[in-house]
N, C-alpha and C positions, 0 to 999 in steps of 0.2 A: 474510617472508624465505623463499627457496628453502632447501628440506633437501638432505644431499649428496648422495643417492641421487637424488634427480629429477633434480638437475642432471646427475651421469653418465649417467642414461637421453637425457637429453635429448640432451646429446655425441653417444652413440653413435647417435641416431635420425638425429640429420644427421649424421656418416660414413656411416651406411648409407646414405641417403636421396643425397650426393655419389657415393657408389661407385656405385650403381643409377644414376646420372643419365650416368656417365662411361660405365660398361659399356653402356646403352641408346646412348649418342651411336656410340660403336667399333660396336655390333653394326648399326643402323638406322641407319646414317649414309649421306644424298642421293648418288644415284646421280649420275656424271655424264653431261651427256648428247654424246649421239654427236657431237651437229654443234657447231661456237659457237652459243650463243646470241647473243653480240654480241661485239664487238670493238672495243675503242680503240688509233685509230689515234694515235702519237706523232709530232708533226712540227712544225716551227718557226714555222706558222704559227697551232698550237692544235692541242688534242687532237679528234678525230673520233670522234664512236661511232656506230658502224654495229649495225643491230639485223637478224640475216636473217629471224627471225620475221615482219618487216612487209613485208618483198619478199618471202617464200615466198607465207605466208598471206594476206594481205591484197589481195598482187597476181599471184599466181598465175605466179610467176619459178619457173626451175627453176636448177641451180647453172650447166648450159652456158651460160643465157643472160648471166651475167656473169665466169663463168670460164670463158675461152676455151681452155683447155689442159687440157682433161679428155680429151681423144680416146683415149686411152691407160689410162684408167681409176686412173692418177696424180691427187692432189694435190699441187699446188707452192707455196710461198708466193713472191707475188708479186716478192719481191725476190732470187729465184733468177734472173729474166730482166730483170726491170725494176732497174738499179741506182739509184743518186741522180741521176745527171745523163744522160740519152739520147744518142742520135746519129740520124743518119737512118734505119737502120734500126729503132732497136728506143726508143721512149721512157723517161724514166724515170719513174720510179715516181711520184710526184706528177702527172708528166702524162697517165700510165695512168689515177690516178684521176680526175683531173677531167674527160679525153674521156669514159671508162667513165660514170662516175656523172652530174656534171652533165650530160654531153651527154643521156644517156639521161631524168632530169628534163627540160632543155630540150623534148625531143622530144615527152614528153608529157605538159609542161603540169601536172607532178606533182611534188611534190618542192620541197627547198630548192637556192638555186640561187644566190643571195649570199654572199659568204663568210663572213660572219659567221652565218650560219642552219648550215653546218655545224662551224665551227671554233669552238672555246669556247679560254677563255684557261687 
């Protein structure tokens, strides 16, 4: 049998040992970082995740080459310009993505490029 005096030590060893776990998480808690790392896109065809680490690093993309509206030293989300349904000027957002991304897979021969290879249910 445990005596009372161990047992209260024991208590207080894990409070301490939760307070020290809590105050290390608040102090040393992951930075975030500057850019996405990925992004899920919502849409009613399935969700999309886009990862920029494998177009930065992997293939040596810079952000102009897919975000066409940096000139200005602005970021904008896509759906400031692009709404749900296009017109002849300006597309909508889903058709943004599919010229932008598939086209540029299609071109080269890289990439998923069926829709079920990016759209997950």
């Amino acid at each position: 049998m445990t005596s009372q005096p161990n047992l209260k030590i024991s208590i207080l060893v894990m409070i301490a040992l939760f307070v020290a776990g809590i105050v290390c998480y608040a102090v040393f808690s992951p930075t975030e970082p500057g850019e996405p790392v990925r992004l899920m896109f919502q849409n009613k065809a399935g969700k999309v995740l886009f990862k920029h680490s494998g177009h930065i690093e992997d293939y040596g993309y810079e952000c102009i080459d897919c975000h066409h509206n940096l000139e200005d030293d602005d970021i904008y989300n896509c759906s400031e310009c692009h709404e749900d349904t296009g017109d002849d000027d300006m597309p909508g957002r889903s058709d943004a993505f599919h010229l932008q991304c598939q086209g540029c897979h299609e071109d080269l021969g890289a990439g998923p490029v069926e829709c079920n290879s990016c759209h997950a249910p």
